[in-house]
N, C-alpha and C positions, 0 to 999 in steps of 0.2 A: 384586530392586529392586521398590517399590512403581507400579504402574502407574498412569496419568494419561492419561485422554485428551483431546484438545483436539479441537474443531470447528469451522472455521474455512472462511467462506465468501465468499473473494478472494483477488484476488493481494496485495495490502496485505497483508491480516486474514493471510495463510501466512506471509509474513516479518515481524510481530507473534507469532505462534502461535511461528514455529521460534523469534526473540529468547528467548519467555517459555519456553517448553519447553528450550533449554538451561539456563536459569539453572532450572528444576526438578530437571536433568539433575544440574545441579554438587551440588543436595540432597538427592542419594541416591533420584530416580524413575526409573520408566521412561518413556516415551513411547509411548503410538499416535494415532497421526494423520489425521482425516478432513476430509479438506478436501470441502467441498462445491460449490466453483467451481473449474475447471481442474485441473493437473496435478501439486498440491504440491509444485513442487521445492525451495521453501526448505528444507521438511521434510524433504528426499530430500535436499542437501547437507548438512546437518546431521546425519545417520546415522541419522536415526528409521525405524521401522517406516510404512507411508503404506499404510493402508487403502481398501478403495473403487473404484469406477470413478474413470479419472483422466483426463474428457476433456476437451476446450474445446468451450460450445456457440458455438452464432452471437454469442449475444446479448452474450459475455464475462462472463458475470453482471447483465447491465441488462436481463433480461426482461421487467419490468416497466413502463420507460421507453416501451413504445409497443406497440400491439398487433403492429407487425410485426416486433419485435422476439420477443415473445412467441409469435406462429408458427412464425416458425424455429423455435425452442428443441424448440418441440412434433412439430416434422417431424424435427427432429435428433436424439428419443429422448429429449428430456426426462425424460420419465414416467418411462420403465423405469430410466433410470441410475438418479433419485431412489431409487428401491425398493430400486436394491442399496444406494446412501450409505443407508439409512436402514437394513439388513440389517447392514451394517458396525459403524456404530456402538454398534449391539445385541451383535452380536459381540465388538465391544471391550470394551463395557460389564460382561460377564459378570465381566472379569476386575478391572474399573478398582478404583481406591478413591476417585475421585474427576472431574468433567469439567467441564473450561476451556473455556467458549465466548468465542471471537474474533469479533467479526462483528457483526450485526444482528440483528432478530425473528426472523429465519426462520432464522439457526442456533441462537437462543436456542429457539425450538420445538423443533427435531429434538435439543437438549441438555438440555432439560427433559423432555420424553416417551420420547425413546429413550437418554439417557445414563445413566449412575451417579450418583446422589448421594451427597453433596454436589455442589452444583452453583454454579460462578464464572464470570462474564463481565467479560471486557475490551469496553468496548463503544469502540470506535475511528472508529466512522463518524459518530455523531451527535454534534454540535455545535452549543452556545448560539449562538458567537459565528458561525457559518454560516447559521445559522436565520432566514429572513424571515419576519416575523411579522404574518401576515397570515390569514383566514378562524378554522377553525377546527384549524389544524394546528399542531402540537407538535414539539417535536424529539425526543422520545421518546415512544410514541403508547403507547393507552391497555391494548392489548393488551401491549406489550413490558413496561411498567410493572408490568403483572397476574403479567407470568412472573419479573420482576425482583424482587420481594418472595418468590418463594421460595426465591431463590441465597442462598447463605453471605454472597458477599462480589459485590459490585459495583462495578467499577474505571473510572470515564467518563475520556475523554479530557482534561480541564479542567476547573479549580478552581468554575466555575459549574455545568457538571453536577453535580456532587455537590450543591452546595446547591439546585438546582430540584426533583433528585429528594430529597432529602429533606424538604423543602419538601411534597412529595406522594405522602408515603409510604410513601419506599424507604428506611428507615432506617440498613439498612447498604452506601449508595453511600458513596463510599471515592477520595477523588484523589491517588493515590502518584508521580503524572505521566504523560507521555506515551513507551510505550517503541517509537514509531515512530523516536525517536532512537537506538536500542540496535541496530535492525534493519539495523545495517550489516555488511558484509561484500566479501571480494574479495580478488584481487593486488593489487600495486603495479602502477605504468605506466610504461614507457621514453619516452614522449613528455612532455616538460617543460610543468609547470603556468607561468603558469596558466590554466585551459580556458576555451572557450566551451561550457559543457554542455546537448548534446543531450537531454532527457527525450520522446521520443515516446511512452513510456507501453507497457502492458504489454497494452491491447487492440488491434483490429481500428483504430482510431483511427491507430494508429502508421503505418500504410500511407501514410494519405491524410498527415498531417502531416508525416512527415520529409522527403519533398519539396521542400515548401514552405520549411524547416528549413533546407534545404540549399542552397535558392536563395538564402534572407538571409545566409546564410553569406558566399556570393559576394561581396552588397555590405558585406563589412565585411571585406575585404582590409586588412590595412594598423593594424589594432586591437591588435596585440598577443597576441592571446589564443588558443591551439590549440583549433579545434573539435575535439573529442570528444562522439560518441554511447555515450550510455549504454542499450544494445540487453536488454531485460528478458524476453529466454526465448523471443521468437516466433519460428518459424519465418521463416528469413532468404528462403529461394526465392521468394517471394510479393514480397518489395518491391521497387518498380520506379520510380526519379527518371529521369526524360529526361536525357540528355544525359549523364548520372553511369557511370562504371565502375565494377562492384563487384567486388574481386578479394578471395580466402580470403590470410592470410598459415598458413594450416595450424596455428597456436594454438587450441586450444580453450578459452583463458582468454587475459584479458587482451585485446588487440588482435587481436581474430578477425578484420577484413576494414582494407581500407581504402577510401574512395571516393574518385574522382578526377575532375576534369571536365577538360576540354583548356584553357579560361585559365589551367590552375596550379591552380586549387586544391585541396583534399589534405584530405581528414576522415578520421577513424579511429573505427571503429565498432568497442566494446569489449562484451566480457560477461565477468562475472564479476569485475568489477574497481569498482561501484560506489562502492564507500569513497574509493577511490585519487580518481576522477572526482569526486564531491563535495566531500573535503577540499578538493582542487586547482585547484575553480572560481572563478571571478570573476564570471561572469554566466551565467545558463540562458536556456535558449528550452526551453517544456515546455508538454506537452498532459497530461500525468497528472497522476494524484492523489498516492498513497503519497509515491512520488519527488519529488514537488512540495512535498508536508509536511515532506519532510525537508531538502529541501535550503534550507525558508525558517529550517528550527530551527539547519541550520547558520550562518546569515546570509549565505545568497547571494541576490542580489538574482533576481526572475524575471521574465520575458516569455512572457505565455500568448495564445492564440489559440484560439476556438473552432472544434470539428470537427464534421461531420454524425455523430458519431459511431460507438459505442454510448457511448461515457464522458464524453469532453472535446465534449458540448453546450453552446448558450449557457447554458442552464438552470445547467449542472453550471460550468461557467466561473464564474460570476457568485455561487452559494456559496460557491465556492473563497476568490474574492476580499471578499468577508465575510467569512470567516474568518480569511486573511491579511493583510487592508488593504495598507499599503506595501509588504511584500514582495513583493506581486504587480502586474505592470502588464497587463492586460488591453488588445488592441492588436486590429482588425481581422485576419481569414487572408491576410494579401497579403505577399510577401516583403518587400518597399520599409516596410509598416508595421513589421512583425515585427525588421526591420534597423536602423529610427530608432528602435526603443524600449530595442534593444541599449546603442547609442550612447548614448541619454539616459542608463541608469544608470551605462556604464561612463565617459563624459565629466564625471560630477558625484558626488566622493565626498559629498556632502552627502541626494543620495539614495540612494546605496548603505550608508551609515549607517542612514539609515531605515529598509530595507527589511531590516537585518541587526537592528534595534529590532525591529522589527515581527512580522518573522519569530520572533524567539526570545520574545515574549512571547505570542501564540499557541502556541505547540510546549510550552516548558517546557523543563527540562533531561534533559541523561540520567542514564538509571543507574534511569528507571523500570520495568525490566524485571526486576531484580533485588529490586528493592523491593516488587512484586505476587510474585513468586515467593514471597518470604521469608514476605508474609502468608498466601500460602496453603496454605504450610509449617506455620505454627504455631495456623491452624485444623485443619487436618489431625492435629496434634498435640493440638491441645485437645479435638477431635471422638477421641482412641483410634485414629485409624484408619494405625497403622501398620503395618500388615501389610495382603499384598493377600489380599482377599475369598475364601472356599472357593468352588469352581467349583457 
């Protein structure tokens, strides 16, 4: 099988990268995988090879959001991990015929200098309709640009990327859609939809927000709706709600714990079972990104709250909600907020229409993931490069 490696630096950008990399998979390539933030387990459930150091810094990947953010990282080994991801992808490179970057500028560097050419990016982070437009900043800056006119093929998240950047130069930007929608996966759930879904998100964020998650929970006894957490890979020993039981039910998919408070009430904290949670929703309460995307493409209405972060800032809040408009209601961190903006959507289908509008017109539809696969199939084929490279 013809090798392909992908470069991929997020927890998003890894279950985009695994989405795209299986449907390569089903075209007759291989996979190697470098993820350049955290521990790629999308890649790692999906049966791929996962190159590289595999750790989590402080920063979650937002090192750049503030210099003490950026400390840590640097006291936590930054450097030296980079060297080996950057040793890796050289490694893979020898054998590839070709490398997919997932991500931003700085995987589009270390996929442009250290990858195989041809060279394709999914760029999945930057967004028109997120973009405040204000000084002199760009949604796609002038360096990422510079490296974008040397890829084969160039895939932005939405129908306006592609025309800004061609607009400026990037002739072959390309909108096959969004395949954050494809990037689903899981069991099914024994507990009956339909949910109140948790997204605490897949950083250091999730700590401080399910808490509070879990307090608004309380006040909205009586709603109908089964809270369910949707728990994204983090180590569970570290979270800590006052007053909450956290007990294992010995599942390692599906409904791994449950929480309990002594009024009665009863949340189920699941991993590996996202699809089942999303399908099944009715309304979210969510501090993430990825998960937040996808849950607005499925038309679930959402309730976001900003965190001292590293991710769910007001900063990062507030693009969100430019992006998403009515699928998203941005509410003060206070449980009592957090609870009434529950009830506003799920008390008014006329807003929960909106925000299921809203949400799917931002997103796009699915089946994008199959669709960039296919084109980079048949540049591939048009490039001769069907066999992999001599060593």
């Amino acid at each position: 099988m013809k090798p392909v490696l992908v470069v991929s630096n997020g927890h998003g950008e890894d279950l985009i990268g695994a989405a795209l990399a299986q449907e390569l998979r089903a075209l007759g390539y291989a996979i190697q995988a470098v993820p350049l933030v955290g521990r790629g387990q999308p890649y790692e459930k999906a049966g791929f090879c996962v190159r590289g150091p595999r750790r989590e810094m402080p920063s979650g990947g937002f090192a750049l959001q503030s210099p003490k953010a950026f400390w840590a990282d640097l006291r936590a080994g930054w450097v030296s991990m980079s060297l080996a991801h950057y040793r890796a992808v050289r490694e893979a490179a020898r054998e590839a015929v070709a490398t997919l970057v997932v991500g931003d500028v700085y995987a589009l560097l270390v996929g442009h200098f250290m990858g195989r050419p041809p060279l394709f990016l999914m760029q999945c982070r930057s967004s028109l309709r997120a973009w405040e437009r204000r000084g002199w900043s760009r949604p796609y800056s002038a360096l990422e640009r510079f490296l974008m006119r040397r890829a084969v093929g160039v895939y932005p998240r939405e129908p306006e990327g592609e025309q800004w950047l061609k607009a400026r130069g990037v002739p072959q930007a390309c909108y096959l859609g969004n395949p954050m929608l494809d990037a689903l996966e899981g069991v099914p759930l024994e507990p009956a939809p339909p949910y109140l879904l948790l997204l605490p998100g897949s950083r250091s964020d999730a700590y401080q927000s399910l808490p509070r998650m879990l307090e608004a929970v309380r006040l909205l006894g009586g709603l109908g709706l089964t809270p369910v957490v949707a728990w994204a890979g983090l180590p569970i020993e570290p979270l800590y709600a006052p007053g909450w039981r956290l007990e294992t039910t010995g599942l390692a998919e599906g409904v791994t714990h449950c929480l309990s408070h002594p009024d009665g009430t009863a949340v189920y904290l699941t991993q590996g079972a996202f699809k089942a949670t999303l399908l099944g929703a009715g309304v979210a309460i969510s501090t993430s990104g990825t998960a937040a995307e996808q849950a607005a493409g499925y038309g679930v209405p959402l309730v976001g709250f900003p965190t001292l972060g590293p991710q769910y800032t007001q900063a990062f809040a507030e693009q969100q909600k430019r992006l998403l408009g009515e699928a998203l209601m941005l509410v003060p961190p206070h449980p009592e907020a957090i609870a009434q903006g529950v009830r506003r959507f799920w008390d008014s289908p006329e807003l929960r229409a909106q925000a299921r509008r809203a949400g799917r017109a931002a997103m796009g539809e699915p089946g994008a993931a199959r669709r960039i696969a296919q084109k980079i199939h048949q540049e591939l084929q048009a490039r001769g490069l069907e066999q992999s490279p001599s060593r």
